[in-house]
C-alpha positions as CSV (number, residue, x, y, z in Angstrom):
1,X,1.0,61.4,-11.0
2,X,4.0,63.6,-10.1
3,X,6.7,60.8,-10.8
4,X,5.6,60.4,-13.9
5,X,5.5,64.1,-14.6
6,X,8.7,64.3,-13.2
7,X,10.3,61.7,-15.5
8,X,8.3,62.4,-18.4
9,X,9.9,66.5,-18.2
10,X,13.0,65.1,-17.3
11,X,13.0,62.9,-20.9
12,X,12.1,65.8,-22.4
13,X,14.5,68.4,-21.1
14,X,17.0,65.5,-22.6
15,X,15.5,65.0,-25.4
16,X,15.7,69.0,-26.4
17,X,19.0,69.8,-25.1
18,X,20.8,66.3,-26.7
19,X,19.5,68.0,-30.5
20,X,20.5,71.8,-29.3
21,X,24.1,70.1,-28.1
22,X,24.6,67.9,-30.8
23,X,26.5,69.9,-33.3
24,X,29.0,71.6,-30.5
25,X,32.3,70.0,-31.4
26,X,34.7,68.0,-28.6
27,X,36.2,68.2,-26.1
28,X,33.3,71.1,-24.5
29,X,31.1,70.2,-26.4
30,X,30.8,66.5,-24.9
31,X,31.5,67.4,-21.8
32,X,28.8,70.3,-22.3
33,X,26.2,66.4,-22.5
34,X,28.2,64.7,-19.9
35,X,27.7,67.3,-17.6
36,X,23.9,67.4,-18.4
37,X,23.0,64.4,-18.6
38,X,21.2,62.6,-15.6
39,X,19.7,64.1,-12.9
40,X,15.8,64.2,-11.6
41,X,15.5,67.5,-13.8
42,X,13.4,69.5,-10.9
43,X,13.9,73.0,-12.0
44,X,12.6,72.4,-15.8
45,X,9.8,69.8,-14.1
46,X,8.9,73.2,-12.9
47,X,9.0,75.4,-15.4
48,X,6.6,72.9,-17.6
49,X,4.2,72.7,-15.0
50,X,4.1,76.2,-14.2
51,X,3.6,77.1,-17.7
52,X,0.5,73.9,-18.4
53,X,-0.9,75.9,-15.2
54,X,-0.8,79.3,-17.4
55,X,-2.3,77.9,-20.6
56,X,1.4,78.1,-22.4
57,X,2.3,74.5,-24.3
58,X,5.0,72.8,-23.4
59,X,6.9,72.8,-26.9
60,X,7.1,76.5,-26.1
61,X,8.1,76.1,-22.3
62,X,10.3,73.7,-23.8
63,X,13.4,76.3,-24.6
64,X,13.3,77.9,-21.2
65,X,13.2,74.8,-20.0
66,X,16.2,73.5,-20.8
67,X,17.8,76.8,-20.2
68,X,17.3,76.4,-16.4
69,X,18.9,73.3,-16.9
70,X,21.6,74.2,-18.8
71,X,22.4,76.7,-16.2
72,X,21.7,74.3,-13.2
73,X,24.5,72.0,-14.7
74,X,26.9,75.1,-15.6
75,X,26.5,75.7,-11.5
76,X,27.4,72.3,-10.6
77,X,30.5,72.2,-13.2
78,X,32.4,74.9,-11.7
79,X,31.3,73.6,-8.0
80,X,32.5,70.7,-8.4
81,X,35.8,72.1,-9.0
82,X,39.1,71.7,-6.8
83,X,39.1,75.6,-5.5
84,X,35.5,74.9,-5.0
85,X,34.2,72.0,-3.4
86,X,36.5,69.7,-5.0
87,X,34.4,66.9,-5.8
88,X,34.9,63.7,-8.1
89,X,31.1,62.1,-8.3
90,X,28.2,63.6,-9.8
91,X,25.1,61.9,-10.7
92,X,27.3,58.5,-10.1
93,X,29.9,59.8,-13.1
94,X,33.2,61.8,-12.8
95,X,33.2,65.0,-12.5
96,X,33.8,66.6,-15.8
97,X,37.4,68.4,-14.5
98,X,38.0,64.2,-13.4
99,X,36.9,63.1,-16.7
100,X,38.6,65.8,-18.4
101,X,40.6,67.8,-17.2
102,X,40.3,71.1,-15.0
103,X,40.3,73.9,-18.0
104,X,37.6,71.8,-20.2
105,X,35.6,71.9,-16.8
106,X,35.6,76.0,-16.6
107,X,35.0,76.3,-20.1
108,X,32.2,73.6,-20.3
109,X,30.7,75.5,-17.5
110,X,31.1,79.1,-19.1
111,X,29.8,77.7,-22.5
112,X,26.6,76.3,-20.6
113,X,25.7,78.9,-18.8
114,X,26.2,80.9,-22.0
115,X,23.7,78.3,-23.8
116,X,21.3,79.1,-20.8
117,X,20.7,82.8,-21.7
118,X,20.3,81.6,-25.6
119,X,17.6,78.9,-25.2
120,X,15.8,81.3,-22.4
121,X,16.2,84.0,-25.3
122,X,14.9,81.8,-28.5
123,X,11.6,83.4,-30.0
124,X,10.8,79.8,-30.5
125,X,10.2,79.2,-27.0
126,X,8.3,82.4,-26.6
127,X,7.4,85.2,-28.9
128,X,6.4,88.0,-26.7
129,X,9.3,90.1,-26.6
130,X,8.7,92.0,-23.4
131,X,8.0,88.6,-21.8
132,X,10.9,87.2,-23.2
133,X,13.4,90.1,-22.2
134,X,11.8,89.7,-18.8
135,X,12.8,85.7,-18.6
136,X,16.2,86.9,-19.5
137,X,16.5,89.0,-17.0
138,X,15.2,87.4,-13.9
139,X,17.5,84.6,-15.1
140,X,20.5,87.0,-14.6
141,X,19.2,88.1,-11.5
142,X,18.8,85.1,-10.2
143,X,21.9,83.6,-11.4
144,X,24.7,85.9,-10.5
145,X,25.6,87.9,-7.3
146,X,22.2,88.3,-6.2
147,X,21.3,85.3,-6.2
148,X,23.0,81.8,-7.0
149,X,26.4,83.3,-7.1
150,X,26.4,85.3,-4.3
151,X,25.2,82.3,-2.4
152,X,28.1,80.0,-3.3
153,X,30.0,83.2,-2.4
154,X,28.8,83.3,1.0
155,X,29.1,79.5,1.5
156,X,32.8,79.8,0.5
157,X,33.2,82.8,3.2
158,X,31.7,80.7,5.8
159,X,34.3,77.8,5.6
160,X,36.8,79.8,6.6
161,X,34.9,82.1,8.9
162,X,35.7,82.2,13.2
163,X,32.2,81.8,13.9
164,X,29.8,79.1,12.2
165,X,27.0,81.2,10.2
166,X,23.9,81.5,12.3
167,X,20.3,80.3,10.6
168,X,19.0,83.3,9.5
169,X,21.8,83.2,7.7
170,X,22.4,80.3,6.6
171,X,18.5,80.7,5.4
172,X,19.9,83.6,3.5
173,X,22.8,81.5,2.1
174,X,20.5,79.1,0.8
175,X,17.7,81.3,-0.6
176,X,21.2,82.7,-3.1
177,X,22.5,79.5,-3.8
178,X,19.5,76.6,-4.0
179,X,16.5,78.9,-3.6
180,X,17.3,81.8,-6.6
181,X,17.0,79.6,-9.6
182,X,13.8,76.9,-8.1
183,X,12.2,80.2,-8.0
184,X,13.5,81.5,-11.5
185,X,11.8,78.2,-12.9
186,X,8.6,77.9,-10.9
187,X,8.2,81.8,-11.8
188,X,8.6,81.4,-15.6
189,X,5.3,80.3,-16.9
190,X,3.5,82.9,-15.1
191,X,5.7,85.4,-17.0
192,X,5.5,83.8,-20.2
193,X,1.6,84.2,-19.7
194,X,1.8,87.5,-18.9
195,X,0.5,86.6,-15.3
196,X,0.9,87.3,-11.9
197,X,4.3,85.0,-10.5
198,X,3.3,85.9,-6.9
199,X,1.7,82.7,-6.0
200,X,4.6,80.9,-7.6
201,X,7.0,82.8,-6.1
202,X,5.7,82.0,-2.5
203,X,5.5,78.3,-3.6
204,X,9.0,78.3,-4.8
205,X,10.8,80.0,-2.0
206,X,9.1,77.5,0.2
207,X,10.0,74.7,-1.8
208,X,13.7,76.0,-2.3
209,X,14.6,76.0,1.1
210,X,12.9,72.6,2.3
211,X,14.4,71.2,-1.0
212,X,18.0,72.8,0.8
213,X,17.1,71.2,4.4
214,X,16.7,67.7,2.6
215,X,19.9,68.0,1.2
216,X,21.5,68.8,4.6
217,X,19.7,65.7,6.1
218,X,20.7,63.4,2.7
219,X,24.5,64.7,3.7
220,X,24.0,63.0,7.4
221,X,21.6,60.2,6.5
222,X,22.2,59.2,2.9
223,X,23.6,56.6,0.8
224,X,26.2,57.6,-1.7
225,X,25.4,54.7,-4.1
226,X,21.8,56.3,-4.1
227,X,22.8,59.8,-4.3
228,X,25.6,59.3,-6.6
229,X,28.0,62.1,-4.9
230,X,30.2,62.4,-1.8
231,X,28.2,62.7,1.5
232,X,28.9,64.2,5.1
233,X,31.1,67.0,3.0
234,X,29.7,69.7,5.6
235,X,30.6,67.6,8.7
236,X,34.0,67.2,7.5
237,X,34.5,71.0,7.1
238,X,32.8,72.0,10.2
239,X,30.2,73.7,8.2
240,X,26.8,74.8,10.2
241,X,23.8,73.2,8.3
242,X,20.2,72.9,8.9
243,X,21.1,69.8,10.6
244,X,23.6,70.8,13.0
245,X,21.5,73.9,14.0
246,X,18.2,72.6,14.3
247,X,18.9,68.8,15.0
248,X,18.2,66.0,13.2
249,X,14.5,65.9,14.2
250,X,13.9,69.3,14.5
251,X,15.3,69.9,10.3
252,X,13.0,67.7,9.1
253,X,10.0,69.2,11.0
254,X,11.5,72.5,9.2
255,X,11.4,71.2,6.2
256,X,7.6,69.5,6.8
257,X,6.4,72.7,7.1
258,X,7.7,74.3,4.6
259,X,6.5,72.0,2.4
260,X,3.2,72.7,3.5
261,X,3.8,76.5,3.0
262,X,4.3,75.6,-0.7
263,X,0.8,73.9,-0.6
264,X,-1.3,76.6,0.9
265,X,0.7,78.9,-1.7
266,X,-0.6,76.7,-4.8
267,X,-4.2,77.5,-3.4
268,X,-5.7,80.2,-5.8
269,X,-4.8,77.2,-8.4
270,X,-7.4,74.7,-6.7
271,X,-6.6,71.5,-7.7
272,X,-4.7,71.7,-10.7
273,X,-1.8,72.4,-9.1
274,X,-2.2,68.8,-7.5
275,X,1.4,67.5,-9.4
276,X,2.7,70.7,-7.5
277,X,1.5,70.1,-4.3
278,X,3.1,66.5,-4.9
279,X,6.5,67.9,-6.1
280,X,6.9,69.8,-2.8
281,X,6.0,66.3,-0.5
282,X,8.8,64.6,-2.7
283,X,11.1,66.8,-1.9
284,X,11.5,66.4,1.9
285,X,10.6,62.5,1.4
286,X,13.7,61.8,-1.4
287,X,16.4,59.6,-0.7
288,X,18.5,60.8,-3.5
């Protein structure tokens, strides 16, 4: 049930942002659809199923949607980037600053994020204006220096820092960076309901960081084929990781549990958070 889920949101998500994006004019605008295009679409997987969970439709859940996506790509645009991580692959295509060329690449990522904030905003997606203003701003929150942002931030610091970053803090790192917007989406259909996000929220921070563990063990175990990017970056940098602290073994134990964290949190839901409860197995089972 959850693949399909997954694949059906992720067709979707395309489906909506290809007709916002089609009218922007070259050369941002195309690489505004390069960069969004592929992907397994997680974050708005999320948002859709915690909105169906909340009685909201998903033509409505639709707009925020694809704003979490929008901004998910904008973050992987500028990271990607040669005073960043410097990377050439993503989602098996160039990079858009390889494709393009390095200015196109900060523009295309300050026009997407920009496109974020005005499909979270739409009154198409949903009419309750308090509701809406709160979408927008939990979305900034979790975006910029408090969250996202200021976890890149830290992750930059720590490359050229004389100590390697211990795992409460690279857990903090993480929670910024990966963890801020998984929890943005998961949260948003409680909040477009009017609802409490807490059981969300605990579901999502859970998720985040075994989702972040996973990547760490993709980085040692993967295939690049499969994961269409560049692998054992942090090794090559000297970069402490989930892995390297806890051990091979002992990360994906980590992230096992975590997983089943998110599960218990999903309980006041019963069983119709099943495709949930199936999204947070995937996660720490992927090979991509």
């Amino acid at each position: 049930m959850f693949q399909s889920r997954l694949q059906q949101a992720a067709a979707q998500v395309q489906d909506h942002l290809r007709d916002v994006m089609a009218p922007l004019a070259p050369p941002v605008g195309a690489a505004m659809r390069h960069a969004c295009a592929g992907g397994k679409h997680m974050r708005a997987f999320l948002v859709l199923e915690g909105a169906a969970l909340h009685g909201v439709p998903a033509d409505l859940a639709i707009w925020p949607a694809a704003g979490i996506e929008a901004m998910h790509a904008y973050s992987l645009v500028h990271d990607d980037l040669p005073c960043m991580d410097d990377d050439d692959l993503r989602r098996g295509q160039p990079t858009v600053h390889r494709k393009w060329d390095e200015a196109t690449a900060v523009l295309t990522g300050d026009a997407l994020q920009a496109l974020a904030f005005e499909l979270v905003a739409d009154p198409r997606g949903c009419a309750d204006a308090k509701a809406r203003a709160d979408l927008v701003l939990t979305l900034a929150q979790a975006a910029g220096v408090r969250g996202m942002v200021g976890g890149q931030a830290m992750d930059i610091a720590a490359e050229s820092a004389s100590t390697p970053l211990t795992l409460d803090q690279i857990t903090t790192l993480q929670a910024g960076k990966t963890g801020a917007l998984i929890e943005w989406a998961a949260c948003a259909g409680p909040r477009m309901a009017g609802a409490d996000p807490t059981p969300m929220r605990h579901y999502a921070q859970a998720l985040g960081l075994a989702f972040q563990i996973a990547d760490d063990i993709l980085d040692v175990t993967g295939d690049e084929a499969r994961t269409g990017k560049r692998l054992k970056k942090d090794a090559e940098a000297g970069k402490a990781t989930f892995v390297s602290l806890l051990g091979l073994e002992g990360a994906r134990a980590r992230a096992r549990s975590l997983a089943d964290q998110a599960c218990v949190a999903l309980d006041p839901y019963g069983t119709q958070a099943e495709t949930l409860r199936q999204a947070a197995r995937f996660v720490i089972s992927r090979d991509s």
